[in-house]
Backbone bond lengths (Angstrom), bond angles and torsions (degrees), N, CA, C in turn:
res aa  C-N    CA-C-N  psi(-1)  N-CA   C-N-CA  omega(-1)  CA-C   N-CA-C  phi
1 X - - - 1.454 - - 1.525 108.89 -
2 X 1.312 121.84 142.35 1.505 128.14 155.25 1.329 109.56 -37.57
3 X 1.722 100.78 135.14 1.313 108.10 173.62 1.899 81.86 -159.68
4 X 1.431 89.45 158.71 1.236 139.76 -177.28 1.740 127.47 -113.44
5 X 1.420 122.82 86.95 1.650 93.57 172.48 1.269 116.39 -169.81
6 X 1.594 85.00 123.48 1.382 131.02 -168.19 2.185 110.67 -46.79
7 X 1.217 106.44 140.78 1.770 110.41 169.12 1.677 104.18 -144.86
8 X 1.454 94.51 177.55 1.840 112.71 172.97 1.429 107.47 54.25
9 X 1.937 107.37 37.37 1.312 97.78 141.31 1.454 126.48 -96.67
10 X 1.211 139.88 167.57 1.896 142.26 -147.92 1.397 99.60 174.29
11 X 1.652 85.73 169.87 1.525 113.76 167.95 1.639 113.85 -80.39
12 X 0.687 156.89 108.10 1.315 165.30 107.85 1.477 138.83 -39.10
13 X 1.334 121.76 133.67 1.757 108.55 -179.04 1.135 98.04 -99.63
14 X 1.620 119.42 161.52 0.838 133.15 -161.51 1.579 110.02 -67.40
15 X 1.618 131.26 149.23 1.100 135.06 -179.30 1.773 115.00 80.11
16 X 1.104 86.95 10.43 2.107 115.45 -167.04 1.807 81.90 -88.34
17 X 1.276 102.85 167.31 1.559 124.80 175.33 1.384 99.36 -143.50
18 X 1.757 100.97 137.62 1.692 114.80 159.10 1.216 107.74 -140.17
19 X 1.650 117.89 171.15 1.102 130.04 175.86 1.603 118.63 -117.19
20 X 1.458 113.95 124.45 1.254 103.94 178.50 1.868 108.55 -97.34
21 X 1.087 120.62 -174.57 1.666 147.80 -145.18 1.113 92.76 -153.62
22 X 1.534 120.66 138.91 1.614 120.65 152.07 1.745 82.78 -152.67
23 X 1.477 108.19 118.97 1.250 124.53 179.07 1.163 123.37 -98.01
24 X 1.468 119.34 94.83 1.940 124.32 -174.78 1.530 107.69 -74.22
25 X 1.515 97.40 134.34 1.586 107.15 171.57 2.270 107.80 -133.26
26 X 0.866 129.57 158.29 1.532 130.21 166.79 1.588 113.57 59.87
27 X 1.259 116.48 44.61 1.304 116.72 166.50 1.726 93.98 -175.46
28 X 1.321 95.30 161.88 1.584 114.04 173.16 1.366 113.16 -53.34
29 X 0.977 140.00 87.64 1.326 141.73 175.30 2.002 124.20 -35.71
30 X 1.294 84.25 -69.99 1.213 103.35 -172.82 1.605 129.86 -80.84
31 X 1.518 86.37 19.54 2.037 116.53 -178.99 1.348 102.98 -113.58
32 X 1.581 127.93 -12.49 1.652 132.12 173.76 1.258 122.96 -112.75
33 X 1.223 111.69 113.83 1.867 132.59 154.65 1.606 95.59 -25.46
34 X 1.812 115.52 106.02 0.916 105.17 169.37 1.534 118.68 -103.59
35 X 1.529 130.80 144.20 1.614 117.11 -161.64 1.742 91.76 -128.68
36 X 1.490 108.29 178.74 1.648 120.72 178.45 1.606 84.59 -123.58
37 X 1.350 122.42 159.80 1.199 136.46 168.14 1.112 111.61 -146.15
38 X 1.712 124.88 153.03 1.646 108.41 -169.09 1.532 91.54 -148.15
39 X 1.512 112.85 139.21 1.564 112.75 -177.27 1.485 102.08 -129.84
40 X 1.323 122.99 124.77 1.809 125.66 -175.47 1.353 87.77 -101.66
41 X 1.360 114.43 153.27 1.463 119.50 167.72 1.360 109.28 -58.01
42 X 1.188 124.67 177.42 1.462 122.86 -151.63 1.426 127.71 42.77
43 X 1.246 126.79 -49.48 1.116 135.14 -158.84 1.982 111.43 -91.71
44 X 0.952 119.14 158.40 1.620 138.58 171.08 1.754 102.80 -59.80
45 X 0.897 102.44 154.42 1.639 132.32 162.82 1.374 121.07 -69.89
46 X 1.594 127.06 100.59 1.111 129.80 -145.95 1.880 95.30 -136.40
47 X 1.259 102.03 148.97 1.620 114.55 -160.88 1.585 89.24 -90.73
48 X 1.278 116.19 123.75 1.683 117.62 -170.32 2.192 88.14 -90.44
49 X 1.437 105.15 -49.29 1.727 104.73 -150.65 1.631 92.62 -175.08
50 X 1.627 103.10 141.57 1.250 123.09 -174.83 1.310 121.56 -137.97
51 X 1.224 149.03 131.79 1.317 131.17 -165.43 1.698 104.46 -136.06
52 X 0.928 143.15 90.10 1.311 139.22 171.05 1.397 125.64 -9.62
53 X 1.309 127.21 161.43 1.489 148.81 -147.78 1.825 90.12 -68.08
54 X 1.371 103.12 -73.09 1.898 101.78 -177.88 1.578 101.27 -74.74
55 X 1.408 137.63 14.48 1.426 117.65 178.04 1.871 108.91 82.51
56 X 1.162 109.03 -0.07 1.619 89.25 -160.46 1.876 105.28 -102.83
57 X 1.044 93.36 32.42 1.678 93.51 -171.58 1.901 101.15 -150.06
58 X 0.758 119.60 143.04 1.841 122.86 164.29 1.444 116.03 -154.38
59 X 1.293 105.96 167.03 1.523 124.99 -163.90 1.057 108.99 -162.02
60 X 1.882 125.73 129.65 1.026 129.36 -161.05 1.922 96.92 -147.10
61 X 1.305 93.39 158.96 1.213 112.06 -177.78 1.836 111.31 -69.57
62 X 0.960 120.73 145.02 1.923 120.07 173.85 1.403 89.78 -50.71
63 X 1.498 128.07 -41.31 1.494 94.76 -140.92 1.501 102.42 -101.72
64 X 1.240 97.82 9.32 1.701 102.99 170.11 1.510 132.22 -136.79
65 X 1.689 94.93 23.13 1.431 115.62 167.25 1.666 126.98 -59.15
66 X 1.063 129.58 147.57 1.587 110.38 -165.54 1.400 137.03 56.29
67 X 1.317 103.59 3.53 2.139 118.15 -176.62 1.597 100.15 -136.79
68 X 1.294 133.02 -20.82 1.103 146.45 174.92 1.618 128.92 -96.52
69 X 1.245 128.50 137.20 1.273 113.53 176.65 1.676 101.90 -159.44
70 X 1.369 97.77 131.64 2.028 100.63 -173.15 1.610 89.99 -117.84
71 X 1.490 101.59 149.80 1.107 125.67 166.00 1.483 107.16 -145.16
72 X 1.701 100.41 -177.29 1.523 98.69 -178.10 1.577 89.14 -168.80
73 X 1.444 93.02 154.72 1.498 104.83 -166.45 2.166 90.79 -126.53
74 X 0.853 102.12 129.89 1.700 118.51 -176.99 1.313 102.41 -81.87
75 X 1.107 100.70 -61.71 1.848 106.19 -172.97 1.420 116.16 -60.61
76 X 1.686 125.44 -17.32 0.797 132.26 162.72 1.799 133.63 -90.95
77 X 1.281 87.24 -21.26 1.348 118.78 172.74 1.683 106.02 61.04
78 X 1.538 102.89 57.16 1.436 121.41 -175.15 1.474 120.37 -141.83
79 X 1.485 129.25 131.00 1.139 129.20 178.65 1.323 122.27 -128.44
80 X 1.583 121.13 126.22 1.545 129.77 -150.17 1.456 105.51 -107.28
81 X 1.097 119.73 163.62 1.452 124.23 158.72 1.434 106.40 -147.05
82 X 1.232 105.16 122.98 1.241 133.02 177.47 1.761 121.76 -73.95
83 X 1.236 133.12 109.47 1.631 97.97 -170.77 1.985 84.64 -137.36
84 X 1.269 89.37 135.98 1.623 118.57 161.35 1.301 129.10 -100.51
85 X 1.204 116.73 179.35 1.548 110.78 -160.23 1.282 127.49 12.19
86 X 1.087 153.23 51.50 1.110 173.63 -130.67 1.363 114.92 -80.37
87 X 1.300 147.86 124.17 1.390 150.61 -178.24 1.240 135.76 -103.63
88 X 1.490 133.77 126.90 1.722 107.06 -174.73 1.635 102.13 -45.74
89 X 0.987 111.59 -59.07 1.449 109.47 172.86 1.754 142.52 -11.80
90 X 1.748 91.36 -24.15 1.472 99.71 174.00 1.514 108.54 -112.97
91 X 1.178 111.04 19.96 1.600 121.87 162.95 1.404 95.64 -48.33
92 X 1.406 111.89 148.01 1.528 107.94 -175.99 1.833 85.69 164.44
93 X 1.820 105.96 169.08 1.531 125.53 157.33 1.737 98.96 -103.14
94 X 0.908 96.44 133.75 1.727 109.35 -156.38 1.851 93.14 -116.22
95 X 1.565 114.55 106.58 1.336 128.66 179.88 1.303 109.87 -127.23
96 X 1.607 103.39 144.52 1.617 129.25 -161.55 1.572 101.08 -99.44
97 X 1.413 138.07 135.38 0.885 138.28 -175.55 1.710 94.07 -132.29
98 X 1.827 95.31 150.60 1.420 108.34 178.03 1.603 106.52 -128.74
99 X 1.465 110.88 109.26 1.624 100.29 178.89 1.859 114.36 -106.64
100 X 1.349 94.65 134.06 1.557 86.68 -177.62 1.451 103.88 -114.68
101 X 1.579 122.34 -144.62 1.429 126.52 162.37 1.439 126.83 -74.04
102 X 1.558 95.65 -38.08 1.647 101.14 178.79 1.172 98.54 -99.49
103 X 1.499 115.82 -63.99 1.494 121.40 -139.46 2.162 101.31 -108.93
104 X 1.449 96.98 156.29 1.809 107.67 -174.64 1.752 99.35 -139.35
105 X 1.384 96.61 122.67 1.230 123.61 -177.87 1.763 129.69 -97.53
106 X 1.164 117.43 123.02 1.583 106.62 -175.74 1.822 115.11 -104.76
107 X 0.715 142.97 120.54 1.466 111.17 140.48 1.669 144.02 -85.10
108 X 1.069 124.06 -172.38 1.553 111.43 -144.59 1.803 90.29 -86.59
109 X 1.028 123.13 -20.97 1.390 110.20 -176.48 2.281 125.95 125.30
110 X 0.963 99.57 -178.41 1.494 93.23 176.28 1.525 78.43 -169.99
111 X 1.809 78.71 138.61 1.987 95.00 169.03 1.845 110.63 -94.57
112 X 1.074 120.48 138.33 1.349 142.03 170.30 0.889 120.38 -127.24
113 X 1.515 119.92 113.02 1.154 144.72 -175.43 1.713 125.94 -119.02
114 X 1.558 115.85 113.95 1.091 108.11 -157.65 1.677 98.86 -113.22
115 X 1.155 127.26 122.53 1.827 123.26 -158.49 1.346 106.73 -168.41
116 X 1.568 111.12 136.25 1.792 100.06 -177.89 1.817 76.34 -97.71
C-alpha cells in the first residue's frame, strides 16, 4: 500500500535552517505532484510548496518564498524541503502530500518548531 513518511522535523531557533524527508514507497512515484503542507494549532492546513511529477515546475506559498526550496529526487522516490531563515511563525506539523490522477496521499507529518 501507499505510504508516505515524513523526517528532520526539530527544535530550531529562529533564523536556524532544516531539512525535511518525505519517503515514497507502493505507488508510482514519479506520476504524482508532490506538495508540503503545514497545519499550526489553531490554524487551517495551508499548502507550504509543490513541485510537479518530473520536478520541472514549483509553487510556493508568499510566506515562504525565497526561505524555502522543494525538490525531489525520482530515483529515490523522495521529496525534500529545504527551509532557511526560519520563523517562529513556521512552527507547524509539516505533511507530505502525493497527488496523482485518481488517488491523494498523506503522510502523518513532522513537528517543527521554531523558538529561541
Amino acid at each position: 500500500q501507499a505510504q508516505l513518511v515524513e523526517s528532520g522535523g526539530d527544535l530550531v531557533q529562529p533564523g536556524g535552517s532544516l531539512r525535511l524527508s518525505c519517503a515514497a514507497s507502493g505507488f508510482t512515484f514519479d506520476r504524482y505532484h508532490m506538495s508540503w503542507y503545514r497545519q499550526a494549532p489553531g490554524k487551517e492546513r495551508e499548502l507550504v510548496a509543490l513541485i510537479t511529477s518530473s520536478g520541472g515546475s514549483t509553487h510556493y506559498a508568499d510566506s515562504v518564498k525565497g526561505r524555502f526550496t522543494i525538490s525531489r529526487d525520482n530515483a529515490e522516490n523522495t521529496v525534500y524541503l529545504q527551509m532557511n531563515s526560519l520563523k517562529p511563525e513556521d512552527t507547524a506539523v509539516y505533511c507530505c502530500n502525493a497527488r496523482g490522477e485518481f488517488y491523494n496521499y498523506w503522510g502523518q507529518g513532522t513537528q517543527v518548531t521554531v523558538s529561541s
